[in-house]
MMTF fields as JSON, N, C-alpha, C and O atoms, coordinates in Angstrom:
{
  "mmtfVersion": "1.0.0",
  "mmtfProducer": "UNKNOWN",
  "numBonds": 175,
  "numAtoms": 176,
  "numGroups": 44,
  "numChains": 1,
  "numModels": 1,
  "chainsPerModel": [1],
  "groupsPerChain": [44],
  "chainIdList": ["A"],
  "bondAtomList": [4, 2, 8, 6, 12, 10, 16, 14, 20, 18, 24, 22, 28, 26, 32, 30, 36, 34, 40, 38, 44, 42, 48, 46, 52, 50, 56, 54, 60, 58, 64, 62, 68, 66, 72, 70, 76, 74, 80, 78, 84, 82, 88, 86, 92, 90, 96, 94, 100, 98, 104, 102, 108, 106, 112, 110, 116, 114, 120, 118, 124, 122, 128, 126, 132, 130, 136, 134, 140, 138, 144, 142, 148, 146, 152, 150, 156, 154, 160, 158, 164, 162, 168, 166, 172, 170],
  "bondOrderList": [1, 1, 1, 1, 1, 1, 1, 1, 1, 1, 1, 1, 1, 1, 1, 1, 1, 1, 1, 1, 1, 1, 1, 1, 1, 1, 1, 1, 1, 1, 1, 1, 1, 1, 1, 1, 1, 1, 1, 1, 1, 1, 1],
  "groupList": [{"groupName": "UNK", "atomNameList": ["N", "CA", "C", "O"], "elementList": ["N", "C", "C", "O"], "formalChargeList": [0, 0, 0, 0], "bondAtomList": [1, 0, 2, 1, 3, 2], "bondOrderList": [1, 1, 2], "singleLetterCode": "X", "chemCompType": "L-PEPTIDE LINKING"}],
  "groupTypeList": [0, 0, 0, 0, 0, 0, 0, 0, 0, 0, 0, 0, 0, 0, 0, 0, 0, 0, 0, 0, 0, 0, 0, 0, 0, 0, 0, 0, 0, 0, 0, 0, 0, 0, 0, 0, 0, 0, 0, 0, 0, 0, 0, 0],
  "groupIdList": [1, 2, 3, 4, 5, 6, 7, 8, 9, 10, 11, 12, 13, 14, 15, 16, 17, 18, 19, 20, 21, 22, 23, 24, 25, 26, 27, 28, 29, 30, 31, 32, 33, 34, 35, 36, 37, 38, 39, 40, 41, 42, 43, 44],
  "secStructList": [7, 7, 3, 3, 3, 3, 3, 7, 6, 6, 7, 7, 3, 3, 3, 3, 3, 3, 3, 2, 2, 2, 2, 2, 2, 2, 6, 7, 7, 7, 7, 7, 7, 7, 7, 7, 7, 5, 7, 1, 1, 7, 5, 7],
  "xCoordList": [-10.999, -9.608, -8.73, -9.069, -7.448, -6.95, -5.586, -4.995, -4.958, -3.124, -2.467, -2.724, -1.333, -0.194, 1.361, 1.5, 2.268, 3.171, 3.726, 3.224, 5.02, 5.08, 7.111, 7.679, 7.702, 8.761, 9.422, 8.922, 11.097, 12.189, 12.6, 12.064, 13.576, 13.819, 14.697, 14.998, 14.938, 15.784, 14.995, 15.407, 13.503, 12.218, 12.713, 12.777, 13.085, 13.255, 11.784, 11.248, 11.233, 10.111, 10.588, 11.583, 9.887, 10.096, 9.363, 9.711, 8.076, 7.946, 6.77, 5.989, 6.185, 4.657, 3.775, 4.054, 2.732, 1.544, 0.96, 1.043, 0.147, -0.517, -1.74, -1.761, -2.898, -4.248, -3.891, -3.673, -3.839, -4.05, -4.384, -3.571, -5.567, -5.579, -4.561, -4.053, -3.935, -3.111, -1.434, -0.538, -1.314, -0.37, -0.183, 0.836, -1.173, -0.994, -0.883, -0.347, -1.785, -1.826, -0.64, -0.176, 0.114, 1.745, 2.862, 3.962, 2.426, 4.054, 4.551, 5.611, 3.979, 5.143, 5.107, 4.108, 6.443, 6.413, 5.897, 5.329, 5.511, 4.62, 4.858, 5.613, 4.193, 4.333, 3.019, 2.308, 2.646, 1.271, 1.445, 2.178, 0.367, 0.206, -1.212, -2.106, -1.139, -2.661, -2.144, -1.159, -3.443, -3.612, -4.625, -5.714, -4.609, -5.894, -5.538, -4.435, -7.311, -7.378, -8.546, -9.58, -8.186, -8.658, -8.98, -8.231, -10.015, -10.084, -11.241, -11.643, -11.812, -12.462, -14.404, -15.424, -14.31, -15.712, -15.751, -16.711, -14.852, -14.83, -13.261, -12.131, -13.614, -12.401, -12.364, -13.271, -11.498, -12.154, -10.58, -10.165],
  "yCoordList": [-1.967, -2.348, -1.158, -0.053, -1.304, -0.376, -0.719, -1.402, -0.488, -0.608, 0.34, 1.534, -0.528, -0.029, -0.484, -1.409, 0.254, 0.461, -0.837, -1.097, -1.701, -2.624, -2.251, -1.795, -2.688, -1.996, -3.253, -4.219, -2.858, -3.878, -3.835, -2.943, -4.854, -4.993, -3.366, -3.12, -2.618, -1.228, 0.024, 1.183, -0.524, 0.317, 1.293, 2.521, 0.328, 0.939, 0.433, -0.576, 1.17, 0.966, -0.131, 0.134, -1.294, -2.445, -2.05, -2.483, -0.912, -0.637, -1.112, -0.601, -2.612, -3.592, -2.416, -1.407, -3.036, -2.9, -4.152, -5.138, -3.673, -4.585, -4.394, -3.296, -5.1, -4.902, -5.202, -6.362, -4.153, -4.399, -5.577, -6.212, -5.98, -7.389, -8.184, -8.712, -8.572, -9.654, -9.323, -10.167, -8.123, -7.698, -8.342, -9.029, -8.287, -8.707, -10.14, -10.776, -10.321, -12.304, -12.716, -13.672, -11.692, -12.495, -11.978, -12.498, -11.002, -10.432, -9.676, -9.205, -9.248, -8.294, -6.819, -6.104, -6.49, -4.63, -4.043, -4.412, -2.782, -1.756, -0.519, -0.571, 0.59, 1.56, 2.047, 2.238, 2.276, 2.801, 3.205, 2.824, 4.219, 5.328, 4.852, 4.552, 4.874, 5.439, 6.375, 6.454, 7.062, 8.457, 8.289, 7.886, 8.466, 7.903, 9.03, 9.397, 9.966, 11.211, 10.903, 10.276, 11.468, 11.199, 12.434, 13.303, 12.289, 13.84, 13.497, 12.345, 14.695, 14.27, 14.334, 14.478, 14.219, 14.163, 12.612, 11.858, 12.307, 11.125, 10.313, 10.799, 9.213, 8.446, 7.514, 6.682, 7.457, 6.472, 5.756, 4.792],
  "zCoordList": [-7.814, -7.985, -7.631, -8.055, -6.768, -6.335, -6.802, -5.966, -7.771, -8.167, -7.471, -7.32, -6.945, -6.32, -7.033, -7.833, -6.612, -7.307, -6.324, -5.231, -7.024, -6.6, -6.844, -7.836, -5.486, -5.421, -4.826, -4.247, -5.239, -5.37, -3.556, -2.897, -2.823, -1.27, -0.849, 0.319, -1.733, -1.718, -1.854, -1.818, -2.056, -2.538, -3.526, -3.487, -4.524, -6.083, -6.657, -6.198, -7.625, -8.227, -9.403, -10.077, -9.611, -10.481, -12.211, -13.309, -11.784, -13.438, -13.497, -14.299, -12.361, -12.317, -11.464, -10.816, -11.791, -10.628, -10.732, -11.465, -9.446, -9.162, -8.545, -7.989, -8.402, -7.394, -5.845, -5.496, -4.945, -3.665, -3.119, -2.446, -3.338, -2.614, -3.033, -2.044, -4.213, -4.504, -4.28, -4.272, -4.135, -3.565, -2.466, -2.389, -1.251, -0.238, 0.292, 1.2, -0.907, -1.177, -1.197, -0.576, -2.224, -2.312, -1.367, -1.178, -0.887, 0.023, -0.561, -0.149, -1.774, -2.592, -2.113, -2.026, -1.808, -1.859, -2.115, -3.143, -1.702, -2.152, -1.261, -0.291, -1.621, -0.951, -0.861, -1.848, 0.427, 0.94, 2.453, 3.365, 2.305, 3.697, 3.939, 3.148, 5.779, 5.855, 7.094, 7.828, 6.883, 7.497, 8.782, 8.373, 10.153, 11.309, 11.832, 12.237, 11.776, 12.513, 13.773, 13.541, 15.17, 16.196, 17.088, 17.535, 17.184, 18.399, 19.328, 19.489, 20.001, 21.014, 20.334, 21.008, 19.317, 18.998, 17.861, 18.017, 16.955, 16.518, 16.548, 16.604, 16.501, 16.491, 15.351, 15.357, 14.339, 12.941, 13.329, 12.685]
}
């Protein structure tokens, strides 16, 4: 289970969390990074 902070259309923080997957289930806001490192020996 991965909780994320679950944020208002002004990305004010609402105070909820929530589990990642169902976050996404519903559409709701959030704030998340990903990070993709690439060079000439691997590519992820």
């Amino acid at each position: 289970m991965e909780l994320l902070d679950i944020v208002d259309d002004n990305n004010n923080l609402t105070g909820n969390q929530e589990d990642k997957d169902i976050i996404h289930e519903k559409g709701l806001w959030h704030r998340e990074i990903a990070v993709f490192i690439q060079n000439e020996k691997v590519s992820i």
